[in-house]
BANUTOR-343193 format. One record per residue (C-alpha): x, y, z; residue in one letter. Coordinates in steps of 0.001 Angstrom, whole numbers, padded with zeros to 6 digits, always signed. Layout:
N
XYZA
...
//
This chain:
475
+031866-035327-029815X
+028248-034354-030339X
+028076-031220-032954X
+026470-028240-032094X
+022970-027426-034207X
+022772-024447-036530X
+019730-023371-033884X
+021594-023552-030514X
+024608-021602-032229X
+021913-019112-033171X
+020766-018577-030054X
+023989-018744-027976X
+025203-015761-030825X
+022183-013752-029673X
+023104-013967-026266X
+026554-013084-026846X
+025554-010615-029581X
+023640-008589-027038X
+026518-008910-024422X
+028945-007608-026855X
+026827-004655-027578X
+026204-003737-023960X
+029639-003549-023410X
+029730-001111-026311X
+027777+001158-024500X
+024701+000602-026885X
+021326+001343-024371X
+019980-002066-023317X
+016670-001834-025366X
+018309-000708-028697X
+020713-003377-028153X
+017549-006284-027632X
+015805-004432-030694X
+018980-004525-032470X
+019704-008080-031829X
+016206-009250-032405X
+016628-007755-035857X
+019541-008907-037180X
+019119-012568-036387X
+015576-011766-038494X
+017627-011009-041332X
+019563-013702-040951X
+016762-016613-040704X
+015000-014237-043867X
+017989-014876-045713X
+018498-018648-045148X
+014925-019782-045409X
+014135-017811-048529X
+014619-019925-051322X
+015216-016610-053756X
+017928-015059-051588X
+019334-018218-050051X
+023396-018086-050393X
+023368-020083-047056X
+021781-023100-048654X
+023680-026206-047851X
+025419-024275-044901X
+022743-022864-042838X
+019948-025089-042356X
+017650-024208-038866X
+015363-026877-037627X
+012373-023999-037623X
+011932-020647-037247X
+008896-019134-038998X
+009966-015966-039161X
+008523-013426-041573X
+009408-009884-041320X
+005688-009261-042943X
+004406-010511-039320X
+006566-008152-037368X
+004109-005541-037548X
+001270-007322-036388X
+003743-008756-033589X
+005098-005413-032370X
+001275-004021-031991X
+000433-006977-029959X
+003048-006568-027659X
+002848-003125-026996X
-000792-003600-026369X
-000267-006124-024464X
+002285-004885-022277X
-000017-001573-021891X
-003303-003288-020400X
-001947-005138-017955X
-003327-003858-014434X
-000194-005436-012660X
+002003-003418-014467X
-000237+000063-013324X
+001128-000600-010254X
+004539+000493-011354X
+004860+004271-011856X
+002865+004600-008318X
+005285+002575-006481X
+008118+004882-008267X
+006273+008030-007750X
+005693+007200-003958X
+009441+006706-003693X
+010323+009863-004963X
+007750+012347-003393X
+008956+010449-000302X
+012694+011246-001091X
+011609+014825-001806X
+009329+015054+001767X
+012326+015273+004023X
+011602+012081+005889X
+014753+010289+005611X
+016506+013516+006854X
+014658+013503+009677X
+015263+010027+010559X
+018736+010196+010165X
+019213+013598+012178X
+016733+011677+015112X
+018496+008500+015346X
+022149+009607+015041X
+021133+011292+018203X
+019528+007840+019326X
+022467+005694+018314X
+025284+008316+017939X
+027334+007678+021028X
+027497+003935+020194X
+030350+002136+018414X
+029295+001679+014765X
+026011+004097+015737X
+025722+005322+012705X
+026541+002384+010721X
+023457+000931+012520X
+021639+003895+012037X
+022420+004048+008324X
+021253+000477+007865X
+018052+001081+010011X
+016880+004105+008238X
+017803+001578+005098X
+015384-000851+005775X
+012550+001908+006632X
+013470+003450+003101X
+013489+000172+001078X
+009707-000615+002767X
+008793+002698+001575X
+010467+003436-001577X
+011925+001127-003252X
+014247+003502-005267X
+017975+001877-005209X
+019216+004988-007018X
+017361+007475-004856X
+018108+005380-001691X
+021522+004863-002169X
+022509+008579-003085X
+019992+009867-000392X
+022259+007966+002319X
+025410+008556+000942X
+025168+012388+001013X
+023533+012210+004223X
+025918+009294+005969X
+028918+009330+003943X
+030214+013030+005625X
+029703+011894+009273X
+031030+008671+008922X
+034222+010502+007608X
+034234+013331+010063X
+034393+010098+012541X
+037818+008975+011515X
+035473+005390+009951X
+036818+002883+007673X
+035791+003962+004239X
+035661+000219+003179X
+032864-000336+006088X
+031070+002928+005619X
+030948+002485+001843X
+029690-000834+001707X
+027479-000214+004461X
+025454+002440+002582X
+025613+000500-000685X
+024066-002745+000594X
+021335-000440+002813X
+019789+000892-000258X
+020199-001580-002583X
+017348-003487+000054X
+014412-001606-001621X
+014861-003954-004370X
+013807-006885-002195X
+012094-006027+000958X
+007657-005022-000729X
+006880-002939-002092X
+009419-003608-005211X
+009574-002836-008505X
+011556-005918-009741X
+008813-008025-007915X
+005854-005890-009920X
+008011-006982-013011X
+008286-010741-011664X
+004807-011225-010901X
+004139-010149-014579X
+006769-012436-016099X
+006105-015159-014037X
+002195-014778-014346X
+001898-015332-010280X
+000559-013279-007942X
+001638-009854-007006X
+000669-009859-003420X
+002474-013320-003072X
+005116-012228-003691X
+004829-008901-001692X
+004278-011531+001410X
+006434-014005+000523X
+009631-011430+000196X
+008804-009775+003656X
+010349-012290+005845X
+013716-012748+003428X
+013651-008903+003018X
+013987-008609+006611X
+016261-011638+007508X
+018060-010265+005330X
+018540-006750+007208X
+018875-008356+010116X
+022445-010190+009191X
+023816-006574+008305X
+022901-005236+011959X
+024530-008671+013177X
+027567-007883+011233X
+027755-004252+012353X
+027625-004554+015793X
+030314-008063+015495X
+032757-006041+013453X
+032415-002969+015806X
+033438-005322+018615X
+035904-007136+016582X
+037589-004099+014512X
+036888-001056+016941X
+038917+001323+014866X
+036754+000628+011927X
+033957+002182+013073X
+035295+004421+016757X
+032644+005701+019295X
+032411+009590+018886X
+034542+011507+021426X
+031816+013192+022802X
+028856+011425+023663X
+025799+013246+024222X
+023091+011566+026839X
+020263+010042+025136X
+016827+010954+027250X
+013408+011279+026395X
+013563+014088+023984X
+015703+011555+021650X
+013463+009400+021677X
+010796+011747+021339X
+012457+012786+018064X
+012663+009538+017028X
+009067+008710+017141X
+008260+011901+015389X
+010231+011116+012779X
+009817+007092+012030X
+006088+006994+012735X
+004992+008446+009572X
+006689+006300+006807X
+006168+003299+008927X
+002094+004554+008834X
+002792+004665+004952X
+003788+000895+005265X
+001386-000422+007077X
-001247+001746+004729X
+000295+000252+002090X
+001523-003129+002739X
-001388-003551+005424X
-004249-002987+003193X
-002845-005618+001031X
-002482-008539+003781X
-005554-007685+005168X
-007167-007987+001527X
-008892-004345+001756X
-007127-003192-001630X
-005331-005501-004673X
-001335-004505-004815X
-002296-002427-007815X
-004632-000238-005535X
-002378-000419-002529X
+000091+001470-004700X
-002735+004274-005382X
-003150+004775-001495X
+000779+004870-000919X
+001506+007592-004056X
-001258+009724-002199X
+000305+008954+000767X
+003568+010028+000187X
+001955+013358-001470X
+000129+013597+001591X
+003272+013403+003759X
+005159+016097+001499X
+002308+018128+001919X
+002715+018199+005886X
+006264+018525+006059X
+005765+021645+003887X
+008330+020303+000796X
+005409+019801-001448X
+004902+022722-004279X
+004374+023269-008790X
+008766+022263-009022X
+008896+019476-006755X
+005798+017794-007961X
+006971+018695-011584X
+010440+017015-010860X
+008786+013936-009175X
+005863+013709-012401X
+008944+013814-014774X
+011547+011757-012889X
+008284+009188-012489X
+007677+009431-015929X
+011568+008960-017447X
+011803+005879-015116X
+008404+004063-015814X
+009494+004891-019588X
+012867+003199-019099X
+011739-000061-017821X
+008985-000237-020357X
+011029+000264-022887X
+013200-002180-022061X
+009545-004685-021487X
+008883-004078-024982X
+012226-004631-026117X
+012707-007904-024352X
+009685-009307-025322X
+010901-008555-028704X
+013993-010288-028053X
+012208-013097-026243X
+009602-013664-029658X
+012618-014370-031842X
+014644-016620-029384X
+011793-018217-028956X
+011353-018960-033062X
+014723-020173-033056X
+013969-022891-030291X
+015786-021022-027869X
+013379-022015-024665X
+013700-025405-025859X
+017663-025002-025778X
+017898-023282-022503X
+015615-025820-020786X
+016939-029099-022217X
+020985-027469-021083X
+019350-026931-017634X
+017374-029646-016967X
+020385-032152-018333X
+023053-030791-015974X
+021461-032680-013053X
+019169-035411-011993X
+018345-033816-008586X
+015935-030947-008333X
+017359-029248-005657X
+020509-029023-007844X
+018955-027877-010828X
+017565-025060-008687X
+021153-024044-007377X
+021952-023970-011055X
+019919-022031-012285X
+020544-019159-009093X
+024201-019714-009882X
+023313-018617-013637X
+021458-015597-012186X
+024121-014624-009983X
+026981-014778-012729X
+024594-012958-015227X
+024488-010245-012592X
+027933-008979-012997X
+027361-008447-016160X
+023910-007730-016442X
+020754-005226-014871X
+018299-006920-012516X
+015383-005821-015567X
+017278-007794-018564X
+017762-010830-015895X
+014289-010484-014812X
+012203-009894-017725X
+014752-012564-020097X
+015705-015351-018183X
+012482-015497-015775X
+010353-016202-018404X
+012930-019456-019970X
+013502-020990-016613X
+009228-020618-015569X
+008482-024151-017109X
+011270-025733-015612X
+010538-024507-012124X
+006555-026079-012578X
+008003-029308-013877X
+010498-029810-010952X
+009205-031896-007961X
+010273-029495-004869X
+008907-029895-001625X
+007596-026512-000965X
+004904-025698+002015X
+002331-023603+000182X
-000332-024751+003160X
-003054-025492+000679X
-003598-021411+000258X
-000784-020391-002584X
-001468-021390-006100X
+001909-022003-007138X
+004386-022580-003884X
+007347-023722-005954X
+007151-020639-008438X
+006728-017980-005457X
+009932-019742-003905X
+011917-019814-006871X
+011084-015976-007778X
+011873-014810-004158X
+015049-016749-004515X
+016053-014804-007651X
+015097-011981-006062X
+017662-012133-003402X
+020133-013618-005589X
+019805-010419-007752X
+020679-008115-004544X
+024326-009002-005618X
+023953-007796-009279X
+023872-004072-007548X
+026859-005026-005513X
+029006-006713-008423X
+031393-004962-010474X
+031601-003962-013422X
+027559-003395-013576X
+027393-002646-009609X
+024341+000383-010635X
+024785+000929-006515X
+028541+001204-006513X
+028343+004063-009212X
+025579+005647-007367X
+027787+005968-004330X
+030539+006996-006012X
+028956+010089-007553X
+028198+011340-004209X
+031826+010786-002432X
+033616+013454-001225X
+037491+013576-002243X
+039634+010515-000955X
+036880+007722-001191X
+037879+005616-004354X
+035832+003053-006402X
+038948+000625-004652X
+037628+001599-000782X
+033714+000787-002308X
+034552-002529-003995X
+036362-003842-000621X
+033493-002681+001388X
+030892-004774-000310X
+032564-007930-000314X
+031336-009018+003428X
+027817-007693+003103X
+027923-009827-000889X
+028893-012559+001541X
+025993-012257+003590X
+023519-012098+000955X
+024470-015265+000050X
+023835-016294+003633X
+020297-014944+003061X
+020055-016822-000169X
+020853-019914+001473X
+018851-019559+004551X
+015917-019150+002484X
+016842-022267+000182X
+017165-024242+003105X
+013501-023172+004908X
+010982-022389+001699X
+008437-022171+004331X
+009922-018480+004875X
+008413-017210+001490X
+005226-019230+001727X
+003362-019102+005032X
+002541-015304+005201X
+001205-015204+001543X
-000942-018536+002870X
-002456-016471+006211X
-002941-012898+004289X
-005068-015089+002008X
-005893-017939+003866X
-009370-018914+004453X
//
């Protein structure tokens, strides 16, 4: 039996150091700072020769860490992090989200197509999971998406004697697909981690994002015809004629202009992602402004709510590269990669590995900790692999944009997942009386199921996450 070094223990105590304290309630970036800290102090202690009462015990191949350089370090990250221009693009994308959740639109898409789809079986499951996909293509928000639909859905789908499981986990998996389908915060973050192109990612996530919204409407409209009690047909009807569909238009065509503004200017290379996320905050401003929602509160509460988020995830940015600094003076991406790359000879394997690592993290972990930690460790890996990946001579790095759009649908599930399900909690806050956490956890299981489906179907064809990002910048 091969011994353990001092180092890897090190690092696999950090790990479960920062775990522990997690589930202690401590706010992820104290707990990072926290943990960063302490295993400092500990290195300090055993390397020093005047204060070493480890000496014999604790011997660590190398650290080189000085608490006299942590100063130095903690300005360069934080400038760092600041300058960025992909990272700009992150308060605008949150701020367009929630002026657009403050317009009215997604009230007025949900009143026009429950009139379109109403007097179907499962109508308004479809209609929830429509208006789901328009939402995630426009905002990006899980927590604002998710709530949005479940006060507007939930009711209805009550008053209409539905399944709680299926209209539960219908809503949850709806607007947990801003976190996938462009523009997306986690793939801002992933582009910045992964040091690859923003609007490659944008691209390459489009056709998964979809795919993957597709296999929900499949499922809907099989269960409805399998399980017609689940999700009954209204008992009155109302004709659908041109006024319907009148309303419809009326209502859709405006946030799908903001997505083509948006997502348009970037494939057609008229603005950088950064810039594309200037024209959709004014956009969404814009469309507040004509519905007649926009005045000093709302933009107040938008500017602050825009503000507390951005603040969040930098936070945590800081604090993770914090974290990251010290695993890495302990050897830690040395560790991680040599434990990966050992477990099998095949690439293709390692891959599935390393998703199956993501996915387990994401019970217990948020999609920011797994994307700005673990990204980073598993980047050299991913370039020294030899996958077959299509990048048709046009993206720089095929195999990385493949692997991070991967990840990215493999951390759908970490909103699903108990016990850190963020969407499950969301939806709970906003059930009437009778739904239960129970009802929510046994209505996500088929659509968890199906984003695995998705994760597979874009393992299988890479080609899916690589040929738009080749035409939008193709020669």
């Amino acid at each position: 039996m091969e011994w353990l070094t001092v180092n890897e223990i090190a690092v696999a105590a950090m790990f479960a150091t920062f775990i522990w304290l997690l589930f202690r309630g401590v706010p992820v970036a104290f707990a990072l700072v926290g943990v960063s800290l302490i295993f400092v102090l500990v290195a300090e202690i055993a390397l020093d020769p005047y204060r070493n009462v480890f000496k014999g015990i604790i011997e660590f191949d190398r650290t080189g860490i000085d608490y006299r350089k942590l100063q130095a370090l903690s300005g360069r990250i934080f400038g760092n992090t600041i300058k960025n221009p992909v990272l700009v693009a992150l308060p605008m994308f949150i701020y367009m989200g929630l002026m657009l959740d403050q317009s009215g639109v997604a009230q007025r898409m949900m009143h026009a197509m429950q009139k379109l789809f109403g007097s179907l079986r499962g109508g308004l499951s479809l209609t929830v999971m429509l208006i789901g996909i328009i939402l995630a293509a426009s905002t990006g928000v899980i927590g604002a998406s998710v709530t949005l639909l479940g006060v507007m859905a939930l009711p209805a789908m009550m008053a209409q004697n539905y399944s709680k499981p299926i209209a539960t986990g219908t809503i949850a998996s709806a607007g947990t697909l801003g976190i996938l389908i462009p523009p997306s915060i986690m793939l801002v973050i992933m582009s910045d981690q992964l040091a690859i192109s923003l609007g490659d990612l944008f691209m390459g996530a489009l056709f998964p994002g979809l795919i993957l919204g597709a296999l929900y409407i499949v499922f809907i409209v099989i269960y409805g015809f399998i399980s017609p009690d689940a999700m009954p047909a209204p008992e009155r009807a109302e004709r659908v004629g041109w006024a319907e569909l009148r309303e419809v238009l009326v209502a859709v065509v405006p946030p799908m202009f903001l997505i083509l503004l948006v997502l348009g200017s970037i494939f057609v290379g008229l603005a950088t992602p950064t810039e594309a996320s200037g024209l959709g905050a004014m956009g969404a401003t814009l469309l507040a402004v004509f519905a007649r929602k926009l005045n000093w509160k709302v933009f107040r509460e938008v500017a602050r709510s825009t503000l507390n988020t951005s603040g969040y995830i930098v936070g945590i940015f800081l604090a993770a590269n914090f974290f990251a600094y010290v695993l890495r003076r302990y050897g830690g991406d040395e560790i991680v990669q040599t434990l990966v790359l050992s477990a099998f000879d095949n690439p293709y394997l390692t891959v599935s590995f390393i998703l199956f690592i993501v996915f387990c993290l994401g019970f217990l972990l948020d999609w920011i900790e797994i994307t700005i930690i673990i990204m980073p460790l598993m980047l050299p890996i991913i370039q020294g692999l030899e996958l077959a990946v299509p990048g048709f001579d046009q993206v720089r790095d095929p195999q990385v944009v493949w692997f991070a759009i991967l990840v990215a649908v493999t951390l759908q599930t970490s909103f699903l997942t108990p016990p850190v399900g963020f969407a499950l909690f969301y939806l709970k806050g906003v059930c009437p009386p009778g739904v239960s956490l129970a009802h929510i956890y046994r209505g996500i299981i088929p659509f968890v199921l199906l984003q695995l489906l998705g994760l597979f179907i874009v393992f299988e064809f890479p080609a899916l996450t690589t040929w738009l990002p080749s035409v939008a910048y193709g020669d």
